[in-house]
MOPAC internal coordinates of N, CA, C and O (Angstrom, degrees):
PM7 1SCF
backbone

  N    0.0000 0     0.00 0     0.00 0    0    0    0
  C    1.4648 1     0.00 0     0.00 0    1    0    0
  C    1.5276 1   107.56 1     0.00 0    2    1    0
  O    1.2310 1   120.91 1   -44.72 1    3    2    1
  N    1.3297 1   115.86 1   135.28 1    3    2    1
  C    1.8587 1   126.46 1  -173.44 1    5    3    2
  C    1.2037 1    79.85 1  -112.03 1    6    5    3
  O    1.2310 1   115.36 1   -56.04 1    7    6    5
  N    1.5702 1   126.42 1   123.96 1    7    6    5
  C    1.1068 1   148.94 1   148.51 1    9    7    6
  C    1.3819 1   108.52 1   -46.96 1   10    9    7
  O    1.2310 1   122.17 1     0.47 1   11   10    9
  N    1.0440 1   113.44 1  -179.53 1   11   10    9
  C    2.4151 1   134.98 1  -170.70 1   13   11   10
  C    1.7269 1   101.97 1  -121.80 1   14   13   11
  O    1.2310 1   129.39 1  -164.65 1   15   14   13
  N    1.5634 1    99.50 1    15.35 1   15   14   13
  C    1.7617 1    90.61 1   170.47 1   17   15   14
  C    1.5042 1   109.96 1   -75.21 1   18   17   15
  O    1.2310 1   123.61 1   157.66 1   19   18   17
  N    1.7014 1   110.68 1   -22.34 1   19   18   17
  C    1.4940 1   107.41 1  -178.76 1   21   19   18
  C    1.6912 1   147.64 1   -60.05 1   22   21   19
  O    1.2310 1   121.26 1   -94.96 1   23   22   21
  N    0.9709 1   115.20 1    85.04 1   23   22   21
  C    1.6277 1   116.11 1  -159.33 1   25   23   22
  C    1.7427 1   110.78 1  -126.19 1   26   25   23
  O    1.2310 1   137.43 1   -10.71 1   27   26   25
  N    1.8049 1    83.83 1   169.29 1   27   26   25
  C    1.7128 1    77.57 1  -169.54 1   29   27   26
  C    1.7405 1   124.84 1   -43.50 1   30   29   27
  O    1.2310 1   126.31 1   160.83 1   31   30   29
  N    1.1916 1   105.47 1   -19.17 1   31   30   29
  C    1.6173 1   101.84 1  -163.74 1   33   31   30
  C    1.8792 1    90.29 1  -105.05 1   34   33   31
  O    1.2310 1   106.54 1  -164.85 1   35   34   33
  N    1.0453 1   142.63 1    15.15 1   35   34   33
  C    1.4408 1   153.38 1   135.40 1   37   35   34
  C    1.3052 1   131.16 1  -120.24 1   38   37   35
  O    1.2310 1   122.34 1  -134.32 1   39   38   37
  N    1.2783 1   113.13 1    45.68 1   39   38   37
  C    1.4610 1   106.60 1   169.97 1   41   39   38
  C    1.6890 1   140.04 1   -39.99 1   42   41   39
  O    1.2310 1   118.87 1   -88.99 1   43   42   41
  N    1.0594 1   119.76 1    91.01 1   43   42   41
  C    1.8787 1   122.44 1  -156.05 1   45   43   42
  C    1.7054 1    88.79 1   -79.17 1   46   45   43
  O    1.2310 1   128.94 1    -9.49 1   47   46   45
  N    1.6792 1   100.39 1   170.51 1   47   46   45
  C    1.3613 1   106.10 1   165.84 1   49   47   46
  C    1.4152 1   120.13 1  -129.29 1   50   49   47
  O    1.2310 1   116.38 1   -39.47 1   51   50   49
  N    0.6633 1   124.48 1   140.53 1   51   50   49
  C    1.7979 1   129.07 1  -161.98 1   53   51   50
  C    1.7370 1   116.03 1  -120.59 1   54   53   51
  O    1.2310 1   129.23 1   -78.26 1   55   54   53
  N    1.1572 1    99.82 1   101.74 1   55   54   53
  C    1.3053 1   102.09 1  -160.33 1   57   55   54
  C    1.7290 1   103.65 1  -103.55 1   58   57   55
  O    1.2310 1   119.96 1   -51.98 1   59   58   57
  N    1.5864 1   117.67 1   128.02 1   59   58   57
  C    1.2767 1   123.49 1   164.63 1   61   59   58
  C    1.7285 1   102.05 1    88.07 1   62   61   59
  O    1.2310 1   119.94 1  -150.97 1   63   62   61
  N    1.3258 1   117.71 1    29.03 1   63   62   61
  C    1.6647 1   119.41 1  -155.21 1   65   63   62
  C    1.5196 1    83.02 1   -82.06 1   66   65   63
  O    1.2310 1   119.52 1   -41.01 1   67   66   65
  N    1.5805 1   118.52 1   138.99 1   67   66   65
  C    1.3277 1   151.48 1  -134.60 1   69   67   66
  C    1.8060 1   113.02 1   -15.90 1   70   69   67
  O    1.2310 1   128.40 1  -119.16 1   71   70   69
  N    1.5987 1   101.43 1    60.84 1   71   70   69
  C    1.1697 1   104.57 1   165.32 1   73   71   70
  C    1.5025 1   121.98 1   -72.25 1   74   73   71
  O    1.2310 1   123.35 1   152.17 1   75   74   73
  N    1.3199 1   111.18 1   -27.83 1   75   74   73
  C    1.4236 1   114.79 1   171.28 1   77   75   74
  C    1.7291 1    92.72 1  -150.79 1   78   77   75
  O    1.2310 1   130.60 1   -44.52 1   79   78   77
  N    1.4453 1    97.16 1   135.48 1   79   78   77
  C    1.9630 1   103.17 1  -173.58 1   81   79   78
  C    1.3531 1   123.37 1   119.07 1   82   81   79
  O    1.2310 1   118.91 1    25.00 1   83   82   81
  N    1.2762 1   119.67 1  -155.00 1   83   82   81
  C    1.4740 1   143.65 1   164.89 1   85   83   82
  C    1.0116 1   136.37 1  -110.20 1   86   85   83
  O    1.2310 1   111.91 1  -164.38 1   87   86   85
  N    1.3875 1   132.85 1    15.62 1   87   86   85
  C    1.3015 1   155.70 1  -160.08 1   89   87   86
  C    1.2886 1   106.38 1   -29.77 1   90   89   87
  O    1.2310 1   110.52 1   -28.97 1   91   90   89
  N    1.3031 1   135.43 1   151.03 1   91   90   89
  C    1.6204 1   130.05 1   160.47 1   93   91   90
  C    1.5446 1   113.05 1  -167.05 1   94   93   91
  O    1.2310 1   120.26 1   -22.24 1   95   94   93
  N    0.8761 1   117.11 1   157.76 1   95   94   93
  C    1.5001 1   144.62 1  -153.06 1   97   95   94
  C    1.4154 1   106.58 1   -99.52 1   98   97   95
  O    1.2310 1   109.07 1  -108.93 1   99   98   97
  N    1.4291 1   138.07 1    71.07 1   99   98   97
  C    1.6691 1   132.34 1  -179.67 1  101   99   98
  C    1.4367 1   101.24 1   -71.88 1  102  101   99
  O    1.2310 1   123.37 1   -82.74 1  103  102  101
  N    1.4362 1   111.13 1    97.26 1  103  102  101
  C    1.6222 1   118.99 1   174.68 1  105  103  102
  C    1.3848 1    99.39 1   -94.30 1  106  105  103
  O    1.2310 1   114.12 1   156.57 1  107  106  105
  N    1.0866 1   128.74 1   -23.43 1  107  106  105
  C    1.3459 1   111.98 1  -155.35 1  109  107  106
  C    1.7241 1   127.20 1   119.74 1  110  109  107
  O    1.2310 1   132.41 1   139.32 1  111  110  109
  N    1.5520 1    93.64 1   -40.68 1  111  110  109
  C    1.8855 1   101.18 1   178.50 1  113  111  110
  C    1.3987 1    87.75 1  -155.30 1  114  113  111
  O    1.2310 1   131.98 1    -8.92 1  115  114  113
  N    0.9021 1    94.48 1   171.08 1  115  114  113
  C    1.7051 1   121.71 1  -169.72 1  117  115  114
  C    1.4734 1   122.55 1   -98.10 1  118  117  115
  O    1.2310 1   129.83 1   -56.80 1  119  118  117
  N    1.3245 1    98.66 1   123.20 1  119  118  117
  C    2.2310 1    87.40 1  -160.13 1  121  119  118
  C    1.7107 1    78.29 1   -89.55 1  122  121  119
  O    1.2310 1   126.57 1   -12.59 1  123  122  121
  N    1.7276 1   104.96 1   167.41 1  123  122  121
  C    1.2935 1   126.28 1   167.34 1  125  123  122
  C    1.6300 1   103.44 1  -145.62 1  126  125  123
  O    1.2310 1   128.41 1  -140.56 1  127  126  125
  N    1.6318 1   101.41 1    39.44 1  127  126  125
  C    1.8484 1    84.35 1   161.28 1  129  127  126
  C    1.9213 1    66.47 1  -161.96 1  130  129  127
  O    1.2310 1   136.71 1   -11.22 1  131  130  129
  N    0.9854 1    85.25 1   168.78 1  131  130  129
  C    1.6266 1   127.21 1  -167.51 1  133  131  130
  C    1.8361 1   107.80 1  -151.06 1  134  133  131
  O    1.2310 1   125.78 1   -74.65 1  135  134  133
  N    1.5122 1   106.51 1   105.35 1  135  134  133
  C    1.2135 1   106.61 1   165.13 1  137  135  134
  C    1.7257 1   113.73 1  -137.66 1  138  137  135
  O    1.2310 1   124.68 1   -35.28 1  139  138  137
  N    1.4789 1   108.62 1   144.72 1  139  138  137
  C    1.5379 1   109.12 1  -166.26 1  141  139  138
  C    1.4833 1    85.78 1   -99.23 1  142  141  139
  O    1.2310 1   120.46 1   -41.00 1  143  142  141
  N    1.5307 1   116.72 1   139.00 1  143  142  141
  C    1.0870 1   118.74 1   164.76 1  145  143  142
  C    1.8985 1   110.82 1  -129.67 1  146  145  143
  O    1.2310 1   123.44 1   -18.26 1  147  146  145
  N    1.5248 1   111.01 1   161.74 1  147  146  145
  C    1.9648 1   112.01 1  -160.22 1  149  147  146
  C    1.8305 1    73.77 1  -132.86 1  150  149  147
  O    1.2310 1   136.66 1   -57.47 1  151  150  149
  N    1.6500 1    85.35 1   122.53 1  151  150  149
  C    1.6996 1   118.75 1   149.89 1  153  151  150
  C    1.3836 1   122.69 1   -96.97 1  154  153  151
  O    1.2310 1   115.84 1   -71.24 1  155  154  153
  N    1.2709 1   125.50 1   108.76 1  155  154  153
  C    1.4262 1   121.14 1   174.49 1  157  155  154
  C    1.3065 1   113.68 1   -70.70 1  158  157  155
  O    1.2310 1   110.62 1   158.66 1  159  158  157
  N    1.5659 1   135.24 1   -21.34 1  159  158  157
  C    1.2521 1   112.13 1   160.82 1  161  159  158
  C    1.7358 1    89.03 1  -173.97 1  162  161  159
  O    1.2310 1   128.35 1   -37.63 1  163  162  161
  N    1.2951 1   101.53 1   142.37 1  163  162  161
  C    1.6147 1   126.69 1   176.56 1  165  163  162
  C    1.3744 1   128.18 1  -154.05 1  166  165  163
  O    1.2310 1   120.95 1   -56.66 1  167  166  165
  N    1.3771 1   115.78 1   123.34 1  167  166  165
  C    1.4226 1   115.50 1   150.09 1  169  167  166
  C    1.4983 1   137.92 1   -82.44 1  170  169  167
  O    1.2310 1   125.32 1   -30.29 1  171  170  169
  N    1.2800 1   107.38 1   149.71 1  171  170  169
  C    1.3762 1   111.24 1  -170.56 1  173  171  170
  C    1.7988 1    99.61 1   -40.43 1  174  173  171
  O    1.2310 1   107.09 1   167.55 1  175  174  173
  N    1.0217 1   141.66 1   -12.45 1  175  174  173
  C    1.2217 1   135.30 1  -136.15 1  177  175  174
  C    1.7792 1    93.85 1  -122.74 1  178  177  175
  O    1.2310 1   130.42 1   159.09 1  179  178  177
  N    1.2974 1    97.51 1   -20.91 1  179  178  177
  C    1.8450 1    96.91 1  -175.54 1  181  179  178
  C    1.7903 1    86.17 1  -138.40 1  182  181  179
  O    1.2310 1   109.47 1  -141.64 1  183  182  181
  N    1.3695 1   137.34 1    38.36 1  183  182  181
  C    1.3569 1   137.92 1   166.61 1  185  183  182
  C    1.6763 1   106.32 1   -59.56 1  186  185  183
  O    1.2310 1   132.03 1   104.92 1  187  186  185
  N    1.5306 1    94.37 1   -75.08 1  187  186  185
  C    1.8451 1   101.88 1   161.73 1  189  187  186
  C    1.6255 1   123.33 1   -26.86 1  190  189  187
  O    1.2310 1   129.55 1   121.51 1  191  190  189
  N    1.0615 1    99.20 1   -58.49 1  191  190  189
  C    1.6187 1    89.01 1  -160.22 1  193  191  190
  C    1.8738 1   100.58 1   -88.39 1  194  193  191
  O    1.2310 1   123.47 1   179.78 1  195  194  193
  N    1.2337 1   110.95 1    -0.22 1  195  194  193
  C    1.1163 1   124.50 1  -159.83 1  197  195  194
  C    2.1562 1    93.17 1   -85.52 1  198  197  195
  O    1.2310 1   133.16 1   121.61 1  199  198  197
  N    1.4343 1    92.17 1   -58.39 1  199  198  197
  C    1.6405 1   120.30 1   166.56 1  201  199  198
  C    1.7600 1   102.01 1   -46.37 1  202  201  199
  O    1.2310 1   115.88 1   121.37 1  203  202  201
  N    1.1921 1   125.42 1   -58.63 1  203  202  201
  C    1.4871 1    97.39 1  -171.75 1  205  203  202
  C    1.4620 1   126.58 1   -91.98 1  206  205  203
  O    1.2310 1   130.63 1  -177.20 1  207  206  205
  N    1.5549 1    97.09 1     2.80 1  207  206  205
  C    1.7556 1   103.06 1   175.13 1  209  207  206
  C    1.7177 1   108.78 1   -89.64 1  210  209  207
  O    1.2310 1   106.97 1   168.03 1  211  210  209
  N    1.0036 1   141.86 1   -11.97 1  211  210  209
  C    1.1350 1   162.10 1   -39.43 1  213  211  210
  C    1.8699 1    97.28 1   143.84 1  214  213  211
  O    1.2310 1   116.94 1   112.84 1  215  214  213
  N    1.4225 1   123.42 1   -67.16 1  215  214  213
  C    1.4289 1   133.95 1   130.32 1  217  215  214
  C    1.3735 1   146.64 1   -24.96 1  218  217  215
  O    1.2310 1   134.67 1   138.42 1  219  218  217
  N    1.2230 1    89.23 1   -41.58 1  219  218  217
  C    1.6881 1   109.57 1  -163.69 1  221  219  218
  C    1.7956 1    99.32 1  -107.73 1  222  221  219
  O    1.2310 1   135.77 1   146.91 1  223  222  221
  N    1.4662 1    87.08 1   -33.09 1  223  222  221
  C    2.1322 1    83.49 1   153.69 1  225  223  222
  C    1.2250 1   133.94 1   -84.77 1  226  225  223
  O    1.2310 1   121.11 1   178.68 1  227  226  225
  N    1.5025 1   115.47 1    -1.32 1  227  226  225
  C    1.5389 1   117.64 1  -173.91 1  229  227  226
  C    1.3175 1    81.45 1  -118.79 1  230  229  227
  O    1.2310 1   100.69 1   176.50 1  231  230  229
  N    1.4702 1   152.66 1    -3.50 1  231  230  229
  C    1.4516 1   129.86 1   139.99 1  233  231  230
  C    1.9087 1    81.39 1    96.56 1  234  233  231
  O    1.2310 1   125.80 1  -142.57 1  235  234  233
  N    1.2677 1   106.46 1    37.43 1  235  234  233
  C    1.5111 1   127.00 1   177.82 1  237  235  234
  C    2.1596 1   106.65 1  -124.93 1  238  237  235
  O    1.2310 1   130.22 1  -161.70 1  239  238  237
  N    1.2901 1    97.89 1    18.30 1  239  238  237
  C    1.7488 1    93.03 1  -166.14 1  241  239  238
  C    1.3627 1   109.65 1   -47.55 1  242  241  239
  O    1.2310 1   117.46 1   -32.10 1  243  242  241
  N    1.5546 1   122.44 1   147.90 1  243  242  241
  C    1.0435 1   112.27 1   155.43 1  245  243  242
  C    1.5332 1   138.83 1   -65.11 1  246  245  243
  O    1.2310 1   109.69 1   -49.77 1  247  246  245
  N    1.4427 1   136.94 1   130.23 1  247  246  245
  C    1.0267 1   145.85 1  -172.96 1  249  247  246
  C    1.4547 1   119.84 1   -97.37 1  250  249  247
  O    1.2310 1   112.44 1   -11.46 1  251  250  249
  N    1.6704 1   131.87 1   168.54 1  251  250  249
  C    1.2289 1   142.20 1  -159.57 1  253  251  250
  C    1.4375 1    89.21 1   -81.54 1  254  253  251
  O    1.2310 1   108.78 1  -132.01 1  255  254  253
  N    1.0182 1   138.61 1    47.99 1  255  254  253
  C    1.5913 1   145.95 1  -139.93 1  257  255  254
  C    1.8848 1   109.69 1  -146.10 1  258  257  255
  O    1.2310 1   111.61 1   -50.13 1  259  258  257
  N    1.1877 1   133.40 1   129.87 1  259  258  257
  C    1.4859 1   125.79 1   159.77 1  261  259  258
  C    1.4870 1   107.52 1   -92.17 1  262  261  259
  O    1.2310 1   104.84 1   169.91 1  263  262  261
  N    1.0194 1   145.64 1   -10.09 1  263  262  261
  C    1.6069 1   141.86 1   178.80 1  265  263  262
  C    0.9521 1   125.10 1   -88.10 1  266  265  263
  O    1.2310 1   117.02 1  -169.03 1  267  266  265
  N    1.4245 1   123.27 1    10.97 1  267  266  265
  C    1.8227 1   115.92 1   160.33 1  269  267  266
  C    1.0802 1   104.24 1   -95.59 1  270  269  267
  O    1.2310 1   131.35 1   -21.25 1  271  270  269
  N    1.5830 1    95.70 1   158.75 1  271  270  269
  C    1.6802 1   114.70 1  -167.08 1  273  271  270
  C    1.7366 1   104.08 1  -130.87 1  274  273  271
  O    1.2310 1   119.36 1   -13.52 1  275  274  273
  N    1.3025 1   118.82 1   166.48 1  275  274  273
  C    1.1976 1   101.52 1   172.33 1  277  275  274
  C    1.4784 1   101.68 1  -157.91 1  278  277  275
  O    1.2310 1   115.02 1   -27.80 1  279  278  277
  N    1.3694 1   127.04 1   152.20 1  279  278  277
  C    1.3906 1   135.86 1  -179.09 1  281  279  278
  C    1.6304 1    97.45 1  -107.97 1  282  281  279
  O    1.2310 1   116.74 1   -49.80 1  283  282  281
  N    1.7340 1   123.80 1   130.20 1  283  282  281
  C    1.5191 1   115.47 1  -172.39 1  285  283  282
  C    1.2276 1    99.79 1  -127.53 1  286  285  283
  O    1.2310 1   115.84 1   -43.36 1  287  286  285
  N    1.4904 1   125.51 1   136.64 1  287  286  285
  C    1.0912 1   116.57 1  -179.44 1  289  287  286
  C    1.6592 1    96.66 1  -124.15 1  290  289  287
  O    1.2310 1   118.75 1   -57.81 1  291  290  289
  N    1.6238 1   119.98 1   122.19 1  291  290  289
  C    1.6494 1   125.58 1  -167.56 1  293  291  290
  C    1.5249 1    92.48 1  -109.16 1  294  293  291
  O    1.2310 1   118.11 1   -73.20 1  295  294  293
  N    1.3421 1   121.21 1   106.80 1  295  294  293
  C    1.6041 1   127.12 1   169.54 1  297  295  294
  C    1.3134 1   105.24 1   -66.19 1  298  297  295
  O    1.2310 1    99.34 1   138.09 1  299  298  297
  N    1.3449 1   154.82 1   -41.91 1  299  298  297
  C    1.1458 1   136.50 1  -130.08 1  301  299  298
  C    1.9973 1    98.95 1  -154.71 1  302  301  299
  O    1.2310 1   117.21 1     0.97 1  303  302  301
  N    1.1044 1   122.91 1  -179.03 1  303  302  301
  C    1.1843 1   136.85 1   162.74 1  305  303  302
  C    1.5349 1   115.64 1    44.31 1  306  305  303
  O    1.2310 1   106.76 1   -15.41 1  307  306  305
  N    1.2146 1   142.25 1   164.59 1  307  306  305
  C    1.5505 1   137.62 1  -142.87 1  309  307  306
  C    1.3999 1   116.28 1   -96.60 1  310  309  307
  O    1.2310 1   122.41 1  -140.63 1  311  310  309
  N    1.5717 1   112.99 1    39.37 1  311  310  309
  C    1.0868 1   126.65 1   146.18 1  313  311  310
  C    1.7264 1   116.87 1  -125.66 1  314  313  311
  O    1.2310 1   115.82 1  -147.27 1  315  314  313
  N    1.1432 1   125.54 1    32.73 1  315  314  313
  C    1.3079 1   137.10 1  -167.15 1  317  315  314
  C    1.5262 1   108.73 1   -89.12 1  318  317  315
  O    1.2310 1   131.66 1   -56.70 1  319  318  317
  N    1.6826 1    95.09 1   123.30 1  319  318  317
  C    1.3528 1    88.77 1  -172.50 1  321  319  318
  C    1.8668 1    84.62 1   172.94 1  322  321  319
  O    1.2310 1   129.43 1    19.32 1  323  322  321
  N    1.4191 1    99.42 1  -160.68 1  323  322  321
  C    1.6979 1   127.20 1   161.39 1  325  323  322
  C    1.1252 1   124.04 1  -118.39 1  326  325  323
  O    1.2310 1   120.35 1   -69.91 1  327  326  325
  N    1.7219 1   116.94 1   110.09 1  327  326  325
  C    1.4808 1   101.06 1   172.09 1  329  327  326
  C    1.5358 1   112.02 1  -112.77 1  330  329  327
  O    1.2310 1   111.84 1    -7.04 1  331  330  329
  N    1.3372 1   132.98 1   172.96 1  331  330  329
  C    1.0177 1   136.50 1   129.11 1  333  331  330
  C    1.5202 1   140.09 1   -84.67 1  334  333  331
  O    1.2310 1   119.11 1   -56.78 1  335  334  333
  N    0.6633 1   119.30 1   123.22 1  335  334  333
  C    1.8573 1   150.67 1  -160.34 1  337  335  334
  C    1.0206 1   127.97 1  -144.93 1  338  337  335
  O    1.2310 1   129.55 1   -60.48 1  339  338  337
  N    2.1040 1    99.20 1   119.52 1  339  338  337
  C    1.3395 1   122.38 1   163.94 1  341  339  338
  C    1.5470 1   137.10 1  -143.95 1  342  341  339
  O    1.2310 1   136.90 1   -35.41 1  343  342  341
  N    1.5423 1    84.87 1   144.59 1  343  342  341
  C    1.9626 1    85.57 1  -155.30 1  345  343  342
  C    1.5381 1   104.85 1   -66.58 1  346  345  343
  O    1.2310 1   127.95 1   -67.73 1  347  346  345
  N    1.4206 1   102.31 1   112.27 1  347  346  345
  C    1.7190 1   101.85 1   156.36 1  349  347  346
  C    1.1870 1   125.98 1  -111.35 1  350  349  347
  O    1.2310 1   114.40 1  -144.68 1  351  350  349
  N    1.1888 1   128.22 1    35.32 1  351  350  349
  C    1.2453 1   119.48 1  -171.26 1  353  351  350
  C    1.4673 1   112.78 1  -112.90 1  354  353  351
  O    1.2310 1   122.37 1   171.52 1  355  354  353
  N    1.5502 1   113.06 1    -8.48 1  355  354  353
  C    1.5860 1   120.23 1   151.81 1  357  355  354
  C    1.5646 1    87.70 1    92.68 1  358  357  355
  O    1.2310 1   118.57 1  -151.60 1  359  358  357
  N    0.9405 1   120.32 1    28.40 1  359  358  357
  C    1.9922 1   117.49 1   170.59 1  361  359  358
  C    1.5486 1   100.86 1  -148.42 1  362  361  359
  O    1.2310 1   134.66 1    -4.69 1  363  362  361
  N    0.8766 1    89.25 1   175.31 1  363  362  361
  C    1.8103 1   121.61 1   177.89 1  365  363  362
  C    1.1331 1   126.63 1   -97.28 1  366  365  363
  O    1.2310 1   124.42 1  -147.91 1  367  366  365
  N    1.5871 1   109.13 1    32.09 1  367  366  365
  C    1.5865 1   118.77 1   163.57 1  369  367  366
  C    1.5767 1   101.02 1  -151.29 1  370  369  367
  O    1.2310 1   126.72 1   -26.40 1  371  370  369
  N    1.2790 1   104.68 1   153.60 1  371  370  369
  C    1.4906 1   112.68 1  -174.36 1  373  371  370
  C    1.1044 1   111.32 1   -82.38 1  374  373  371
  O    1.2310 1   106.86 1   -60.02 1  375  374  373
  N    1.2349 1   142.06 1   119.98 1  375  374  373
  C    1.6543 1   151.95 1  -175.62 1  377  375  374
  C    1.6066 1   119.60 1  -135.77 1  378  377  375
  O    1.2310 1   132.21 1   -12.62 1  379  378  377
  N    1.1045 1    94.02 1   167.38 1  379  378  377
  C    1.8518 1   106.05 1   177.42 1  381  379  378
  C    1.7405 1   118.28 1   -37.80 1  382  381  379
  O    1.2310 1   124.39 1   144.36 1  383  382  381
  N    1.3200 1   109.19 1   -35.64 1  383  382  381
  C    1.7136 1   110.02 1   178.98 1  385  383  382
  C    2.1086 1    90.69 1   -85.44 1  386  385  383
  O    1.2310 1   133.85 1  -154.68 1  387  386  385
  N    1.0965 1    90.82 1    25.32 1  387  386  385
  C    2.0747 1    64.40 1   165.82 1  389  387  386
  C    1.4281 1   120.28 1  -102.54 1  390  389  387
  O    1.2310 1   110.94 1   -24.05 1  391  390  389
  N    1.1270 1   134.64 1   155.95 1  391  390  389
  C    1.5677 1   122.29 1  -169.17 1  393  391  390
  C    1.8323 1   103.95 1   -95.22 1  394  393  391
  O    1.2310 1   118.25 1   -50.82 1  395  394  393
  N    0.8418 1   120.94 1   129.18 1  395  394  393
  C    1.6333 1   115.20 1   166.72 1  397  395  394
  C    1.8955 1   107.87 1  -151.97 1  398  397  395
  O    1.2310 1   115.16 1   -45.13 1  399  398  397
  N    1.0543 1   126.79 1   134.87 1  399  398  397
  C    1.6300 1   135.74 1   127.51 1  401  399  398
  C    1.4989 1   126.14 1   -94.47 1  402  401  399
  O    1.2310 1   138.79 1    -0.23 1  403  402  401
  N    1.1187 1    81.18 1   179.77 1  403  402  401
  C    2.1261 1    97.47 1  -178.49 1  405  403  402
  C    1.2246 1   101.08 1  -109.02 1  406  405  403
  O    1.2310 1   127.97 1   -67.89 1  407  406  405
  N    1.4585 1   102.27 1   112.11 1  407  406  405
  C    1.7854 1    99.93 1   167.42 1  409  407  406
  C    1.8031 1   130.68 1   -78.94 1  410  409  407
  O    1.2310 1   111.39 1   -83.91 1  411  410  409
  N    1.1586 1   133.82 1    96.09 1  411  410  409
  C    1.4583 1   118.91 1  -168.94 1  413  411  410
  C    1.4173 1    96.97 1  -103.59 1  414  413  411
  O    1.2310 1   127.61 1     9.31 1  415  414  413
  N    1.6223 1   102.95 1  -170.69 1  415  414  413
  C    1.6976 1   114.32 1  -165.19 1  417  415  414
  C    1.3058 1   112.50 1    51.71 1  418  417  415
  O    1.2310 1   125.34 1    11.45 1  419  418  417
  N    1.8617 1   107.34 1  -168.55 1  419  418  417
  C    1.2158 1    95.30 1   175.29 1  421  419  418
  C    1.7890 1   132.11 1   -80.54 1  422  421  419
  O    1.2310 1   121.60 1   -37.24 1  423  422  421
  N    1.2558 1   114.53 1   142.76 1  423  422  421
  C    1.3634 1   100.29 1   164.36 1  425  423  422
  C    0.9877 1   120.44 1  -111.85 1  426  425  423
  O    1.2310 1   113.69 1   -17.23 1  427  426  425
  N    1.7747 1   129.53 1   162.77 1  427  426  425
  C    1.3422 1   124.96 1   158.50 1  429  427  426
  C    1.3842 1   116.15 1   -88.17 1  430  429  427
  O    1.2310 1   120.99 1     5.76 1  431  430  429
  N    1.6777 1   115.72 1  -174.24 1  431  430  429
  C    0.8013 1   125.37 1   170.09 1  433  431  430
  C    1.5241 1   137.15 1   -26.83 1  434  433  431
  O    1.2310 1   105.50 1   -61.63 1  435  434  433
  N    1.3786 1   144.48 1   118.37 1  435  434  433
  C    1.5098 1   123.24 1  -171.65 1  437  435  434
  C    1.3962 1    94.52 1  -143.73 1  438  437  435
  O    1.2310 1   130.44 1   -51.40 1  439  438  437
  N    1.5767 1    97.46 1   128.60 1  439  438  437
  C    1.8493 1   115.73 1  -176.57 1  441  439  438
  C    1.8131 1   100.57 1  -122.31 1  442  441  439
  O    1.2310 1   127.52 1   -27.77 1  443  442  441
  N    1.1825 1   103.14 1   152.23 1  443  442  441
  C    1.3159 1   103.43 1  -172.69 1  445  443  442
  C    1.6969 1   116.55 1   -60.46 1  446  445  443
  O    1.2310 1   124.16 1   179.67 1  447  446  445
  N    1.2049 1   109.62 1    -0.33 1  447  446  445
  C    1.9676 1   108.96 1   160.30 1  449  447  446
  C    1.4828 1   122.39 1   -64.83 1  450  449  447
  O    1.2310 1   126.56 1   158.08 1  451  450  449
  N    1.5931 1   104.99 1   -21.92 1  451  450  449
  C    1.2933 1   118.47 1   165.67 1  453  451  450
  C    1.5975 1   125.89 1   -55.63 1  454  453  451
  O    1.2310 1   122.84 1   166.73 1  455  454  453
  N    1.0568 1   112.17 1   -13.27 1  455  454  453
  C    1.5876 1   119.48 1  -163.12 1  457  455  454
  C    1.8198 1    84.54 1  -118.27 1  458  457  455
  O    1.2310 1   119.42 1   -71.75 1  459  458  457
  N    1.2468 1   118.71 1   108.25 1  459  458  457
  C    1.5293 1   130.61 1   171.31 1  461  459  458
  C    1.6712 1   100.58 1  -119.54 1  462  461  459
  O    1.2310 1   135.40 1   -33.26 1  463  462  461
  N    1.5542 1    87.81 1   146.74 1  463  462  461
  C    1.6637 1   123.59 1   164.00 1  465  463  462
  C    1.6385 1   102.80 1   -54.72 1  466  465  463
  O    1.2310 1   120.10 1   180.00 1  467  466  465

């Protein structure tokens, strides 16, 4: 279980998340949408705002909502990588109460049942 300490101003890294097991995500609430979204290039410094424009083009926006989830994949610039990400902050902009890590190694499969209350 990956605890909900993870946020923009602590980004954790999660290595091998359900490469072998049950892996899951204790955010706090329970997402029921799962959307993968592709960054062509971000820094840690524009990751956020980078994440909800990014949303709002895959017709994935964030909503007044805590249950979306999102899989991010950053090709380029010094946030490049895979994270997982979900909006808790109950608005429509990405902020400090949102939950996210960096997934490295291998991962398996991850559906939005992964993200538990």
């Amino acid at each position: 279980i990956i605890g909900s300490g993870s946020t923009f101003a602590t980004i954790d890294t999660v290595s091998g998340f359900k490469a072998a097991g049950a892996d899951v995500f204790k955010t706090g609430t329970a997402a029921t949408t799962l959307n993968a979204l592709s960054i062509a290039n971000a820094d840690i410094a524009t990751l956020a705002a980078a994440i909800q424009t990014a949303a709002t083009a895959a017709g994935a926006a964030l909503a007044n909502t805590n249950t979306q989830a999102y899989i991010i994949t950053v090709s380029a610039g010094t946030a490049a990588g895979t994270y997982a990400f979900q909006n808790l902050g109950s608005n429509t902009t990405v902020d400090s109460a949102d939950f996210i890590v960096k997934l490295t190694g291998t991962t398996g499969s991850i559906v939005a049942g992964d993200f538990i209350a």
